[in-house]
N, C-alpha and C positions, 0 to 999 in steps of 0.2 A: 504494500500500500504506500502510495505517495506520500509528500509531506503536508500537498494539499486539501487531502482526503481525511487522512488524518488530524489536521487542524479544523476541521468542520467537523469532523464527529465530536474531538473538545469542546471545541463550543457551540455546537448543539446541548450535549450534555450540558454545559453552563449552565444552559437555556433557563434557569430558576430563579431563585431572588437576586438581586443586582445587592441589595444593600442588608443587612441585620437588621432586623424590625425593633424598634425602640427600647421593647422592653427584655428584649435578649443581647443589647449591646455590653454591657457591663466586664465582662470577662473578656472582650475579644481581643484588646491590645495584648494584652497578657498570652492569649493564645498564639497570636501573631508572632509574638518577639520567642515564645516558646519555638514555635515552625524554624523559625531566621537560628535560631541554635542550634538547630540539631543539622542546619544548612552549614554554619561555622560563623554567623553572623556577619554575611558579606555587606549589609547596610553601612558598618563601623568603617569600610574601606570605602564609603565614598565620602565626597563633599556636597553634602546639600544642601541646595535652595529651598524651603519650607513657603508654598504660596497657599495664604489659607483666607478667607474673607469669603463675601457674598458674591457680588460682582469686578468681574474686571479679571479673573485668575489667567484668566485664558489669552488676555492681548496683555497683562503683563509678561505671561512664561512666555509667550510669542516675539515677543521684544528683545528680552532679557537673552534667550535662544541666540538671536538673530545677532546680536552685538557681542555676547561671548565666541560663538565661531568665528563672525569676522575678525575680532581679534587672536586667533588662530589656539582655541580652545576645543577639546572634543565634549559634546553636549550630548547628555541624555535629557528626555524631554518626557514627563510621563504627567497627560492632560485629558478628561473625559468632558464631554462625552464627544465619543467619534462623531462625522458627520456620515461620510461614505462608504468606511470600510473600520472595522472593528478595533486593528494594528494601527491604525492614527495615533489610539492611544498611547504607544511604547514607539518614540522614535530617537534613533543616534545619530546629530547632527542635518537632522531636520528628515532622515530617510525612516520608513516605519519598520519595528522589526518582521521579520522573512518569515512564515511558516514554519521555515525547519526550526529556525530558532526557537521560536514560540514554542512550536513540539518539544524542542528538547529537553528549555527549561521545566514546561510542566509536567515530565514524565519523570525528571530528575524529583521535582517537589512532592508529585505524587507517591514516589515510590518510598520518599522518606516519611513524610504521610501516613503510610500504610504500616511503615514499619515499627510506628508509634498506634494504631489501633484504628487510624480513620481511614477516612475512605474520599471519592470524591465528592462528595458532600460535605465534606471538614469546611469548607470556606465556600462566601458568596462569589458569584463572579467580580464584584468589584476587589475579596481579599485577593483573589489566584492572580488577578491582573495587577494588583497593585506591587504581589511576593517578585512574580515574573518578572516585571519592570526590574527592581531591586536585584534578581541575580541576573539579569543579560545587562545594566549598566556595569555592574561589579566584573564581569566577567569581558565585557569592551573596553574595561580599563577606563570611563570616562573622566576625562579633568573637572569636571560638574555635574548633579544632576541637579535639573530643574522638576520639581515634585509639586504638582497641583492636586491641595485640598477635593475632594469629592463635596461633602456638604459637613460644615462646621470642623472641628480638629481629635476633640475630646475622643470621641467616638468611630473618626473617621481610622481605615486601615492607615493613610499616610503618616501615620501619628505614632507608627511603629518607631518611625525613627526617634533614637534617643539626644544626640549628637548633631542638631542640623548648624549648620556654619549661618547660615543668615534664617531668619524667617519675617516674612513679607505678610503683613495684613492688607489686603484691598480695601473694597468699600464693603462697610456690613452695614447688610440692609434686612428690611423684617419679613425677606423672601419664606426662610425656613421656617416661620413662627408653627406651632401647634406640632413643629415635626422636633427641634432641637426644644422651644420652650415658647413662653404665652408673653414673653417684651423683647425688646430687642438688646436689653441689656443678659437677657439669659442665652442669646446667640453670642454676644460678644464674649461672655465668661466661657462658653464650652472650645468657639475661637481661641482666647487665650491659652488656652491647654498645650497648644502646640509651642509655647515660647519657655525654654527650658535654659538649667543654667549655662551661660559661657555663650549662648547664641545672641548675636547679632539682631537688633529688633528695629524693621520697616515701618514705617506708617504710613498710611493715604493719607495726602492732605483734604481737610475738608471732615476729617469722621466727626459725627455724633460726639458732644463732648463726655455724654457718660460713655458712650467706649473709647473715646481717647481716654478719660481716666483710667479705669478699668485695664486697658491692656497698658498702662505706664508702670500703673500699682500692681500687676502680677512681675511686667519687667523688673521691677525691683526686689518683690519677693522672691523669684527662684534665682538675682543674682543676674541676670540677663544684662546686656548692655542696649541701651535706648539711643538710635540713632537719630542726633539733633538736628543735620543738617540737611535743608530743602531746598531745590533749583525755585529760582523766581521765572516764571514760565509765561510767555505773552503771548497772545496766540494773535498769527500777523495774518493769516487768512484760512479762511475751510471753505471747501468744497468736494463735491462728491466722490473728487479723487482723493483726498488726504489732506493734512496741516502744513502750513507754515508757520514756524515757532521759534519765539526769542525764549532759551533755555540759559540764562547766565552768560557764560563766554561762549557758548553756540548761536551764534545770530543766525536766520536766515535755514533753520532747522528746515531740510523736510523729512515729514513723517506721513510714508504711504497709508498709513490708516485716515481713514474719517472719523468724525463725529469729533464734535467742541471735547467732550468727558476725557475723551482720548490724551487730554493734556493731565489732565491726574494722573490717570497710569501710566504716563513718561513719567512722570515728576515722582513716583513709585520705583518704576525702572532705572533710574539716573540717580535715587537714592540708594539702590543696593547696589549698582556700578561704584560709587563712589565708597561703603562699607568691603567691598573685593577689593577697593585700591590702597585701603588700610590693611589690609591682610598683604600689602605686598605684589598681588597680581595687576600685569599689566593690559591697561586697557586702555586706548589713545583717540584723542576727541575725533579723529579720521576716522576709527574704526565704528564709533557709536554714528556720526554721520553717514558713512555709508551703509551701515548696516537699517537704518530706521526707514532711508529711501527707500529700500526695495523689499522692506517687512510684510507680510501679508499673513491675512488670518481667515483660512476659510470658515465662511458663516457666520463672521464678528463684523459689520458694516463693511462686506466684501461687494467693490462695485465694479460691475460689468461693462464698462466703458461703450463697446460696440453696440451692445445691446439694447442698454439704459436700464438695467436690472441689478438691484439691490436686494443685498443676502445676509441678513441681520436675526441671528437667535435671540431677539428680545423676546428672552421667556417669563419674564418677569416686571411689574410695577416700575422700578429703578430704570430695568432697564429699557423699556419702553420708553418712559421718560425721556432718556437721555436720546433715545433714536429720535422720537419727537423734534424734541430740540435742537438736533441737527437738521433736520429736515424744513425745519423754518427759519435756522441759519441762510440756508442756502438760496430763498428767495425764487424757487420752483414757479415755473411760470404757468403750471399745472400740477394737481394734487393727485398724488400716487394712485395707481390700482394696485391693491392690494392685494397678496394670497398671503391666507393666517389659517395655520392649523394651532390649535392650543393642548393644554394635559388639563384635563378633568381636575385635577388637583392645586392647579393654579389658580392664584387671587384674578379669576380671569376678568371679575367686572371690574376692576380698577385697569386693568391692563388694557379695557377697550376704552375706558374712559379716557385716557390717555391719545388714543389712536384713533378713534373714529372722529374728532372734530377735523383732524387735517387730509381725511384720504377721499378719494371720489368715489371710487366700488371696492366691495370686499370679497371675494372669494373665498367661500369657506371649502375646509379640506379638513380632512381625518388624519391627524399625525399617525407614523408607521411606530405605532404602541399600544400595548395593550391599558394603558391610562391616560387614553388619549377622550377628550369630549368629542363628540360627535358632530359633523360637518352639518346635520339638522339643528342641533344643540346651540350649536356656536349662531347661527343663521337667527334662530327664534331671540337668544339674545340680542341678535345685534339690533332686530327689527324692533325691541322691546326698547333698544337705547340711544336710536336714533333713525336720521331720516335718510340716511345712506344705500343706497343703492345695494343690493345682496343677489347674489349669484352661489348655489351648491354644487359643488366640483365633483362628483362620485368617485374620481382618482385623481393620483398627479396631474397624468396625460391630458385629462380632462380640466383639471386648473390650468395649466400651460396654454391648452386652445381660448379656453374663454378669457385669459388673462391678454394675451395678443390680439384677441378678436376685440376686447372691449377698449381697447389702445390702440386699435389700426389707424383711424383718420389724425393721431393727436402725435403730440411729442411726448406722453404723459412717463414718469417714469414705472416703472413694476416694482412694488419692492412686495419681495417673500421674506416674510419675519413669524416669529412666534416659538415653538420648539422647535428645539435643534432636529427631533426626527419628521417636523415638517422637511424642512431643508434637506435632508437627508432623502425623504421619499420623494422631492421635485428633482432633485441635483440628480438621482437614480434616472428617471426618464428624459435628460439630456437637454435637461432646461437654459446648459452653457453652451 
């Protein structure tokens, strides 16, 4: 049997809970760093980046990525959720790992696994993916790994690591509520969990000031170090291509991303470049310039130049917002036709509230999930919450034709937002 074969019967078998259900989380770091020992605890051989916050993990580890290779660094990169193909997850220097690899590692883990009394059901797919990650970077010898948080720290598998060289807060937002806790100050303390002694501690500019507290007062409690210093960040112009941004002695910055927000998590990325350049590692303001021109993130305000098609996983409230905000930066000479697939479990009426005063039609679609709200679902809301035009898509294929049909005479642009495995199911039938 191939190696191709073989990694589809793996993760078919995965096929089961993604994450620990709340009230069986308790013991599982414990079990994890058990697993990593009886492995020889290769996590202790690398050097980690700790990315843990609500929004933004994913175009900071994208950045951060992107400037440490140009600086001629070997990067692991290990960020969910995929868009296209499951391996996005686990990549070395921006390439995702191979099947064989994948095979290999989890037959090595399993087999140790087994020999300890479990079986393939010892771990969620999120732990196998996250153990895997930790021995194919140990095992590529990376000169860093970049480790993005899954949801919260405390509880999360990434939280195995005991020893992270930086840890990076993003923006915490009250996405998680009823699933980490019932304020946004009980996200921020299970957050904090990840900032342990002798590590390096990030901050967003801009946080909540009870989690700036909050995460200052546990830095000091476990001994942690609190990094003081911030780029003053001007943003010289946006548009649907990306920033121009005065960063301190970087004038005249471009930064391929879009979206105004995008200038925080520089100002995130340019603070843990600067905590690396204490530690002695070189990193030179050519290499962070060149590296942010040609930065991209699929499915994070990824824009389709030829097309006129925008590809933004606002899955959430925040980040909604922030797409908003952008989108009326830009001074659109026509308001988007939309295609939004949402999860059942998202704060989805704040997230239309958000988005339906600036669009013209909305295409509702079924995310490729089994917690996904339904394309009727999503439809009866929107009619419920405004005067906007609604179209129900039965498949991708079928959002793709009425999204171009309903944009044929106009310049209007198309943006696909909502969950990432909307994106995922349009990107699949060849919507680039």
């Amino acid at each position: 049997m191939g190696a191709a074969e073989t990694y589809r019967q793996i993760t078919t078998k995965m096929g089961g809970a993604w994450r620990v259900k709340p009230d069986k989380q308790g013991n599982r770091i414990r079990l994890l760093r058990e697993v990593l020992h009886w492995m020889g605890h290769p996590e202790r051989r690398l050097k980690v980046i700790h990315i843990v916050g609500t929004n933004g993990k994913g175009s900071t580890g994208v950045m951060l990525a992107s400037i440490l290779q140009t600086a001629g660094y070997e990067v692991g990169h290990f960020s969910t959720p995929a868009i296209m193909n499951d391996r996005e997850v686990i990549t070395s220097n921006g390439v995702m790992i191979s099947e064989r690899d994948f095979v290999w590692h989890y037959q090595r883990l399993l087999a140790e696994i087994k020999a300890h009394g479990g079986d393939e059901h010892t771990l969620t797919k999120f732990e196998w993916w996250t153990l895997i990650a930790l021995l194919y970077f140990t095992k590529e010898e990376m000169d860093f790994v970049i480790l993005e948080a899954g949801i919260g720290a405390q509880y999360d598998a990434t939280n195995v690591v005991e020893h992270p060289l930086v840890v990076a807060v993003t923006k915490i937002s009250s996405d998680y509520l009823d699933v980490i806790g019932k304020q946004l100050v009980d996200i921020a303390m299970d957050t904090a969990a990840a900032i342990k002694e002798g590590t390096t501690v990030v901050n967003y500019p801009g946080q909540d000031i009870e989690v700036f507290n909050l995460l200052k007062q546990r830095t000091q409690a476990v001994g942690a170090n609190w990094h003081m210093s911030k780029p003053v960040i001007t943003i010289m112009k946006s548009s649907p291509e990306g920033l121009v941004v005065n960063a301190d002695q970087l004038e005249g910055l471009k930064l391929s991303l879009t979206g105004a927000y995008q200038a925080n998590n520089l100002s995130t990325v340019l603070q843990i470049v600067t905590a690396l350049k204490a530690h002695h590692y070189v990193i030179t303001d050519v290499a962070v310039a060149e590296a942010l021109a040609h930065v991209k993130i699929r499915g994070r305000m990824e824009y389709d130049r030829e097309r006129n098609i925008l590809y933004d996983g606002a899955h959430n409230p925040d980040g909604m917002t922030s797409l908003v905000a952008a989108i009326r930066s830009w001074h659109l000479p026509l308001k988007p036709v939309v295609v939004l697939g949402l999860l059942a479990e998202k704060n989805y009426h704040d997230i239309l509230e958000e988005l339906l005063p600036c669009v013209d039609t909305v295409i509702a679609v079924t995310p490729d999930s089994d917690r996904a709200m339904s394309a009727d679902a999503l439809a009866a809301q929107i009619v419920m919450m405004s005067n906007v035009d609604v179209e129900i898509a039965d498949d991708p294929s079928a959002a793709i034709s009425l999204a171009r049909r309903v944009r044929e005479s106009s310049r209007a642009m198309i943006l696909v937002t909502g969950s990432f495995y909307t994106l995922r199911a349009i990107e699949s039938e060849g919507m680039k």
